[in-house]
N, C-alpha and C positions, 0 to 999 in steps of 0.2 A: 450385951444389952443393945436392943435396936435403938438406932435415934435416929435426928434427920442432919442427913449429912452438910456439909458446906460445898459449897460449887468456887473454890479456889478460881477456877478463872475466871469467874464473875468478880470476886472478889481481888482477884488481882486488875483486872479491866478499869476498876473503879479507880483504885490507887494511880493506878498509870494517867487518867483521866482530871482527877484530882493533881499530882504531879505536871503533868502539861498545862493546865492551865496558871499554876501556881509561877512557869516557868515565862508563860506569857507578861502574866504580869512584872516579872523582873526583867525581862528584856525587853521590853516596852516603856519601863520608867524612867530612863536616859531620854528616851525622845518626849514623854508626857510633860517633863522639867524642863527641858530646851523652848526656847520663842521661836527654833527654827523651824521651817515649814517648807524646807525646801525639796525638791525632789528627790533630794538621796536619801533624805527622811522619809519621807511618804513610799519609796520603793522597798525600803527595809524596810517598813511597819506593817506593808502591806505583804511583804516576803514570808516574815514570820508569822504572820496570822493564818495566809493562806496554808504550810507548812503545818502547823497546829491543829489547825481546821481537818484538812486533809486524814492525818493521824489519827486525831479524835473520830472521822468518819469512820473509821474499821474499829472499834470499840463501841460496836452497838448491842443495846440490850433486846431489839428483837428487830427484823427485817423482814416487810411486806414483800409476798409472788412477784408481783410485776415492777419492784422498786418502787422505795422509798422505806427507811427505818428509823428509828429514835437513837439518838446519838446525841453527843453534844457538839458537834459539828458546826451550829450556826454559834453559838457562843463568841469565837475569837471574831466573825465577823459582827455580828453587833456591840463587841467592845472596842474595833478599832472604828465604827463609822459614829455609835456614841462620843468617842474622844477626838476623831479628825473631821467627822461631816459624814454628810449624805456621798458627797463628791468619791471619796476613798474610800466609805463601805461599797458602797455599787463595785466599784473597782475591783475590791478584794473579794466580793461574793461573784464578779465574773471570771475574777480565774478562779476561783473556788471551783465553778462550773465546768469548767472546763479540764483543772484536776479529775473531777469527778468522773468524766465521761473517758477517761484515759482510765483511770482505776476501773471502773464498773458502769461500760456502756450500755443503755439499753434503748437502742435506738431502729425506730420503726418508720420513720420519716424524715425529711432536713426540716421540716416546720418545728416537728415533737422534739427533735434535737434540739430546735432551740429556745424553745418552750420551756420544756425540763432542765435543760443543763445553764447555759449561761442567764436567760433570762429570768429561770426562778430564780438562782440563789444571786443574781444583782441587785435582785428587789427585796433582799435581805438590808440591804445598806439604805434604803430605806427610815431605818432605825434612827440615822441620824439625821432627819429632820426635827428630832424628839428630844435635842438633848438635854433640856429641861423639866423632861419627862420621859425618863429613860425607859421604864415599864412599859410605855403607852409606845415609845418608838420601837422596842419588842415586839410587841401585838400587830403593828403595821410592818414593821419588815417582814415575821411572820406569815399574815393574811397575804403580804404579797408573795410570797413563794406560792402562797397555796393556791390564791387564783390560777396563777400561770398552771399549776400542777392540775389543778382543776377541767382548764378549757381542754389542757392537752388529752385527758382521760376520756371528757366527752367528744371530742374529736378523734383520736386514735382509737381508743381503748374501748368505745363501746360494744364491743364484741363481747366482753369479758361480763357484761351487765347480764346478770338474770332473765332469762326471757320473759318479757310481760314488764318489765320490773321498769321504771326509769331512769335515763340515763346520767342526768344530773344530779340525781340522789344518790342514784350507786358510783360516781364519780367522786360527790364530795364526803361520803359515808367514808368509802378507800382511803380520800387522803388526810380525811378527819383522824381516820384512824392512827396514825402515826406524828400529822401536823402537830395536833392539840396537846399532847402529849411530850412534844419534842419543846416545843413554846413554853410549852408550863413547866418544863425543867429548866429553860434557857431562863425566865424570868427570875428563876428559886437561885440559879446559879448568879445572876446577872448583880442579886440583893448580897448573894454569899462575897461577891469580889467586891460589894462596898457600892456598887453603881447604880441601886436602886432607889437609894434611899439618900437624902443628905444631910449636912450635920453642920451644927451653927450656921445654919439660912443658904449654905453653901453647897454647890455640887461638888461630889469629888469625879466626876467626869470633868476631863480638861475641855477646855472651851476654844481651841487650835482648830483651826480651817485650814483647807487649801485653798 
């Protein structure tokens, strides 16, 4: 009897994804409990997120020609810049970036280099200027990747635009196509780990700065 089969490494990809983040959250709740705030803290929170982060980047569910795909890659950085600040997501969304370009360089200029790699995903950590509105700080790390992802496409990348076509539509169509998508999972997940939403008048995002 025919039927429709299952795609085990989809389904394995998800678990593994599910798993890593499950694992962020318990190596992160040591420092989330502590008052300390001090640099060996913030280098280990920022270690394992970027670590996480990274991992999660190769478990994607679909990947654009010229880079960029849906992952849950931004996820560990908008949990550790909602819990520590602006200051430490920036941080961990530039080596993030910088991971990135060591994993899967796509690199056509040192402006686009630094467009694409460290300065979109530092403007991930963005997030935590929001942490009173963690959804809303989502949306803004978010949009800020994707400007950057944006300028760089109509600057390098307009070769790849349709001819006739416009280039900042077919710039932000591209990275719409993967951005909005990747966001609106990071915000479903962001709710799933408890961060979206709070509970007797309270955040449970920790409220630790550096």
């Amino acid at each position: 009897m025919n039927g429709v089969g299952v795609d085990w490494r989809i389904v394995a990809q998800a678990a593994a994804a599910l798993v890593l983040l499950a694992v962020l959250i318990r190596l992160t709740r040591p420092l989330q409990a502590s008052e300390g705030r001090g640099p060996a803290q913030v280098v280990t929170e920022v270690g394992v997120t970027v670590a996480l982060a990274a991992v999660l980047s190769i478990i994607r569910v679909f990947r654009m020609p010229q880079g960029g795909s849906i992952s849950l890659e931004m996820v560990p950085i908008f949990y550790v810049a909602l819990r520590r600040g602006a200051g430490t997501g920036v941080l961990a969304g530039l080596v993030l970036g910088m991971v990135k370009l060591v994993l899967e360089p796509y690199v056509v200029h040192p402006l686009q280099f630094l467009m694409d790699y460290p300065l979109a995903f530092a403007a991930l950590g963005l997030a935590g200027l929001f942490p009173r509105l963690p959804l809303v700080g989502v949306v803004v790390g978010g949009a800020g990747r994707f400007l950057m992802h944006l300028l760089s496409g109509v600057i390098f990348f307009a070769s790849y635009a349709p001819e006739g076509s416009n280039v900042w539509a077919y710039s932000a169509t591209y990275n719409a196509t993967y951005m909005v998508p990747e966001v609106a999972i990071a915000m479903i997940v962001m709710v799933f780990l408890g961060v979206g939403f709070a509970r007797g008048g309270r955040r449970r995002v920790s409220s630790h700065r550096i």
